[in-house]
C-alpha positions in Angstrom: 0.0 0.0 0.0 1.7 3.5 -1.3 0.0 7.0 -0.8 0.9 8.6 -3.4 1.5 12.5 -3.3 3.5 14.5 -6.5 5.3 11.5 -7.4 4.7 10.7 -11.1 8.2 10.4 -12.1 9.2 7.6 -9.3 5.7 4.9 -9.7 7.7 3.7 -12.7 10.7 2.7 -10.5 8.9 1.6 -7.5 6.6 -0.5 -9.4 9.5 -2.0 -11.1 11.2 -2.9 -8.0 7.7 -4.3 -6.4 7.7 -6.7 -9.7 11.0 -8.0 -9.1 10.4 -8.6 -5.2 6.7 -9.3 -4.4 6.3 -13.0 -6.8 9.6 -13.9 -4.8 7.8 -13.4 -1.3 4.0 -14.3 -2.0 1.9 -16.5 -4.5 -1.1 -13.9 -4.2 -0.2 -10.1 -3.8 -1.5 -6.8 -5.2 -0.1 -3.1 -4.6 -2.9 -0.4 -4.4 -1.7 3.2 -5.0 -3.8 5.9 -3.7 -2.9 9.3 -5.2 -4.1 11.8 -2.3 -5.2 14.5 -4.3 -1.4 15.4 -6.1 -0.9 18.4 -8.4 1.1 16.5 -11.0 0.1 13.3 -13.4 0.8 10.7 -10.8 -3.3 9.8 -11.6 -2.1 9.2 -15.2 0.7 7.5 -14.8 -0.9 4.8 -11.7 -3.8 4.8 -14.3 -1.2 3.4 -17.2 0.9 1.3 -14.2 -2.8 -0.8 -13.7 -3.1 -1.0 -17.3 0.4 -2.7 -17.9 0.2 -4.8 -14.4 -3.0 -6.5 -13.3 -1.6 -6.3 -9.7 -1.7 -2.6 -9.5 -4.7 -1.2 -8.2 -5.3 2.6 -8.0 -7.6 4.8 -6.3 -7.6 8.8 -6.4 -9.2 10.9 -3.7 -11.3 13.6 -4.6 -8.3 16.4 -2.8 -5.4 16.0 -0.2 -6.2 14.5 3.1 -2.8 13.5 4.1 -0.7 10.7 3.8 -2.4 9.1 7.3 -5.5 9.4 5.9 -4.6 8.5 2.2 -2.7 5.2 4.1 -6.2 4.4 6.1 -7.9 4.2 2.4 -5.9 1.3 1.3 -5.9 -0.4 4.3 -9.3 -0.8 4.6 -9.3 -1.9 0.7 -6.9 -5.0 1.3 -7.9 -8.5 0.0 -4.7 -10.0 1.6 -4.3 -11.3 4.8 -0.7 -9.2 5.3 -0.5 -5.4 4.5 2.8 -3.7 4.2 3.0 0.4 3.4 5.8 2.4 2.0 6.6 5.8 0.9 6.2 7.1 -3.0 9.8 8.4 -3.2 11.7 5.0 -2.5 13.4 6.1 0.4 11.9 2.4 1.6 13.6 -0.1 -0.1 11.1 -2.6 -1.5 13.9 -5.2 -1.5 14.1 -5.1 2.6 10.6 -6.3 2.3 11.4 -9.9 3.2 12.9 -9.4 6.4 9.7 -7.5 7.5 7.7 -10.6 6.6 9.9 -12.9 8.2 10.1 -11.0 12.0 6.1 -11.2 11.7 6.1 -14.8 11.3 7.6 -14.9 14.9 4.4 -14.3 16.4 4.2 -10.6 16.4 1.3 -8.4 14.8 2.9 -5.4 13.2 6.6 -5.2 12.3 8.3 -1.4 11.6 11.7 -1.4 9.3 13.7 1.3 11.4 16.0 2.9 9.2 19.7 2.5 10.5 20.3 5.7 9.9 18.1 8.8 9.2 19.8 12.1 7.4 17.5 15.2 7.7 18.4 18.6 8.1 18.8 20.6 11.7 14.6 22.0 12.2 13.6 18.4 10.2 15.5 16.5 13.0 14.2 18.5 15.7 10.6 18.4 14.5 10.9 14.8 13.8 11.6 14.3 17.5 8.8 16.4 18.5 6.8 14.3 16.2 8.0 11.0 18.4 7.7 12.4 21.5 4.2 13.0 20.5 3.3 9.6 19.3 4.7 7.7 22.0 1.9 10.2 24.0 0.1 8.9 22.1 0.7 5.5 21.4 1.5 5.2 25.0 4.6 3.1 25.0 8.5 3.6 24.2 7.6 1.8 20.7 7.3 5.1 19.4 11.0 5.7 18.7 11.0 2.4 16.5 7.8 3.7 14.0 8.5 4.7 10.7 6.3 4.6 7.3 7.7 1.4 6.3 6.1 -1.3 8.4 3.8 -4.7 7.3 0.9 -5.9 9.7 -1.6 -8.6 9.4 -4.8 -7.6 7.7 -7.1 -8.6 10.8 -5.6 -5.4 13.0 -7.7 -3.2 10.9 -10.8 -4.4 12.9 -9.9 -3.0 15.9 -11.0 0.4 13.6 -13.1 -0.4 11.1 -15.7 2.2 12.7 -13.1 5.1 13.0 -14.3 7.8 11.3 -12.5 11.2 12.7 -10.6 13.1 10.0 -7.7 13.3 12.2 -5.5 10.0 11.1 -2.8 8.3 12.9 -2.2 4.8 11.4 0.4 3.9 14.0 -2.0 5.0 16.9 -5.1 2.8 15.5 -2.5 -0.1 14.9 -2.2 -0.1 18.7 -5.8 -0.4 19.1 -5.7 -3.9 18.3 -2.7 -5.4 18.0 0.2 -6.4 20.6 3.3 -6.4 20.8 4.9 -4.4 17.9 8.2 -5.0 16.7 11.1 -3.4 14.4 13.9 -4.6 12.0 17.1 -2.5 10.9 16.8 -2.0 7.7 18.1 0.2 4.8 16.9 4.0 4.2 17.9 5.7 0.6 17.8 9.2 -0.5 14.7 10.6 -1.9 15.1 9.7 -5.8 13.4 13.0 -6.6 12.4 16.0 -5.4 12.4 17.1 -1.2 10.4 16.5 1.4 6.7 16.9 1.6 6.8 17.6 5.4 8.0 21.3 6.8 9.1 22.0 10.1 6.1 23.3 11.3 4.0 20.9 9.3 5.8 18.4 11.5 4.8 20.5 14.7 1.2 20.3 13.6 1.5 16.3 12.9 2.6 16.0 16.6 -0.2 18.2 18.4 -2.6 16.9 16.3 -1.4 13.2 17.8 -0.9 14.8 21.0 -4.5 15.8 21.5 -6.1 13.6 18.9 -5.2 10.2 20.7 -4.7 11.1 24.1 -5.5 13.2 27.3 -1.8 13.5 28.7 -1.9 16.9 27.7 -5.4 18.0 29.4 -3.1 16.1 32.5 -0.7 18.5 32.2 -2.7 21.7 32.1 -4.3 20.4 35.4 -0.8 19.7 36.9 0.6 22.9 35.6 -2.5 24.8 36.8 -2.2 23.0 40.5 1.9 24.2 40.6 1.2 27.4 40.1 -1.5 27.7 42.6 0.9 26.2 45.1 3.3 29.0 43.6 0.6 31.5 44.2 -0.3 30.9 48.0 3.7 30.6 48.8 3.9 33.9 47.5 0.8 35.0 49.7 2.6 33.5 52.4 6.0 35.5 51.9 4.2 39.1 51.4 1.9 38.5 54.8 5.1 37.6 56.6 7.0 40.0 55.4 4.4 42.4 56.4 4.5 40.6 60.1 8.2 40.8 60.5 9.1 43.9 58.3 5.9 46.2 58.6 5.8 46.7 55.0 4.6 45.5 51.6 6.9 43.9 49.2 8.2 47.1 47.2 8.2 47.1 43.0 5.8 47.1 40.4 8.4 44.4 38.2 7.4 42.1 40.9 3.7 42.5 41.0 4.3 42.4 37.2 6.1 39.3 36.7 3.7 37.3 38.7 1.0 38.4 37.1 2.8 37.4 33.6 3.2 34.1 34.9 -0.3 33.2 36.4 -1.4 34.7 32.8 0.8 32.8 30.9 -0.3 29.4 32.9 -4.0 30.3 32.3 -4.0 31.1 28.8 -1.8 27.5 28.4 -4.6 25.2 30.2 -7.3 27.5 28.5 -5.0 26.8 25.1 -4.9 23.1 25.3 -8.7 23.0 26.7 -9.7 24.5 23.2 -7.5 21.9 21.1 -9.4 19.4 22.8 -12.9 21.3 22.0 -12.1 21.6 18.4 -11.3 18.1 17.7 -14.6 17.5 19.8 -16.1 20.0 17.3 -14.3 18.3 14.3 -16.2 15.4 15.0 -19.6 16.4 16.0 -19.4 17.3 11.9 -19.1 13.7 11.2 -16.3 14.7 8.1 -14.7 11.2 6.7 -11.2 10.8 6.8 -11.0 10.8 3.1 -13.3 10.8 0.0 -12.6 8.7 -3.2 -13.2 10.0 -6.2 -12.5 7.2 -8.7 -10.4 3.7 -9.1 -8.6 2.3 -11.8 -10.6 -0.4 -13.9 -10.7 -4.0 -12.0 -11.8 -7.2 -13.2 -13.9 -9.8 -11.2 -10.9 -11.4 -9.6 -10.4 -8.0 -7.4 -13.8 -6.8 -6.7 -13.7 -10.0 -4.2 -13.7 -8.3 -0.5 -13.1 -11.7 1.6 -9.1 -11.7 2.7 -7.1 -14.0 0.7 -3.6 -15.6 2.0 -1.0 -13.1 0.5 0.5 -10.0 0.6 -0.9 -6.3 0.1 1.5 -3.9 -0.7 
């Protein structure tokens, strides 16, 4: 399964690669693109890819929901009882594949191929820990640090949120709802083979609050805790200026004083009341019943793949 975003000129190699790897690996197997809403001719050229290989399935969504959400699509359109994902740009080697598929024979329900090493720039580094630090908010475990786009799973996980509906996506979040334990293989990472990353710095940021408060309620925990220090903080200071008055016979002197605990008790307020409306929007969000993603069309299929019952194999 590939979400497919601006990337017309590397299907051709990826598909290529698939060819030579997937017959090796499985009897039965079938790669879905879904082309989430690009700019370029990546439609045209999955369109022509399902034409020349009867294995490729596409499907286009009506505009860009992200790649979470693009990635739920064709998960809930496998056949196959195994589902692996990958980026468009072949930064995921397809021929690390089998050692994926062999870690989730031990017993395990999703595997993740870490990449030994990862080369980003200073903010992309910085907001791609933010982005883990989020997740394993989210996800509620150390895992977290293992995660990565390139990862297979056994079809039967997807159950667990077959209802899900919110238009906020985190495939690695639902995979936790019903499946345990994860695991991870080293594997290799490549360059991009075109292009630069999709994902900003700040686009990160937003991928990491949106986890933060999509998927779990640490952070409403830490307004309350950060609201109960600085009431503590407020009644010690209480306590200094009404001894001071005791012992000294005066007020405390300074308006910078007065000033800065104001600031502060503002500041504190204005987070909790910050984090509270995160958390209200999302509630909003949802009261609005949006889908995760609408399709717009799918490349032609014959009888064979309009079956819906899983099937021993492997969805890519």
């Amino acid at each position: 399964m590939v979400p497919v975003f601006n990337s017309e000129t590397t299907l051709d190699a990826l598909t290529n690669r698939l060819a030579a790897v997937l017959p090796v690996i499985s009897v039965a197997y079938e790669v879905i693109l879904v082309n989430d809403g690009s700019r370029d001719r990546s439609w045209d050229a999955i369109v022509h890819l399902s034409q020349r290989h009867p294995w490729v399935r596409g499907v286009r969504l009506l505009r860009n929901y992200g790649q979470h959400n693009a990635l739920l699509c064709g998960i809930r359109s496998a056949r196959y009882d195994v589902i692996a994902t990958m980026d468009d740009d072949l930064q995921n080697p397809p021929e690390e594949l089998p050692k994926l598929l062999d870690r989730l024979q031990s017993g395990v329900q999703v595997v993740y191929g870490t990449p030994a090493s990862r080369t980003h720039g200073l903010w992309r580094t910085v907001a791609s820990k933010v982005t883990r630090i989020a997740l394993s908010v989210a996800m509620g475990a150390d895992r977290a640090r293992k995660v990565s786009a390139f990862r297979v799973f056994r079809t039967e996980v997807r159950d667990a949120f077959a209802n899900y509906q919110g238009p906020l996506v985190s495939v690695d979040v639902l995979l936790t709802w019903g499946s345990e334990p994860f695991a991870s293989v080293a594997v290799e990472s490549q360059p991009r083979a075109v292009g630069r990353s999709n994902y900003s710095f700040w686009q990160l940021v937003t991928v990491a609050l949106n986890m933060a408060t999509g998927f779990s309620v640490l952070p409403l925990r830490l307004a309350s805790i950060v609201g109960f220090v600085f009431t503590v903080f407020g009644f010690c200071v209480l306590v200094f200026v009404l001894m001071r008055y005791i012992v000294m016979g005066g007020s405390v002197p300074g308006f910078p004083f007065l000033a800065s605990i104001v600031a502060i008790l503002s500041g504190a307020q204005l987070f909790a009341l910050g984090i509270i409306g995160e958390y209200l929007g999302r509630t909003y969000m949802r009261t609005m019943n949006r889908p995760p993603y609408v399709v717009g069309s799918v490349t032609p299929d014959d009888a064979r793949v309009r079956q819906v019952e899983k099937q021993p194999g492997l969805h890519a």
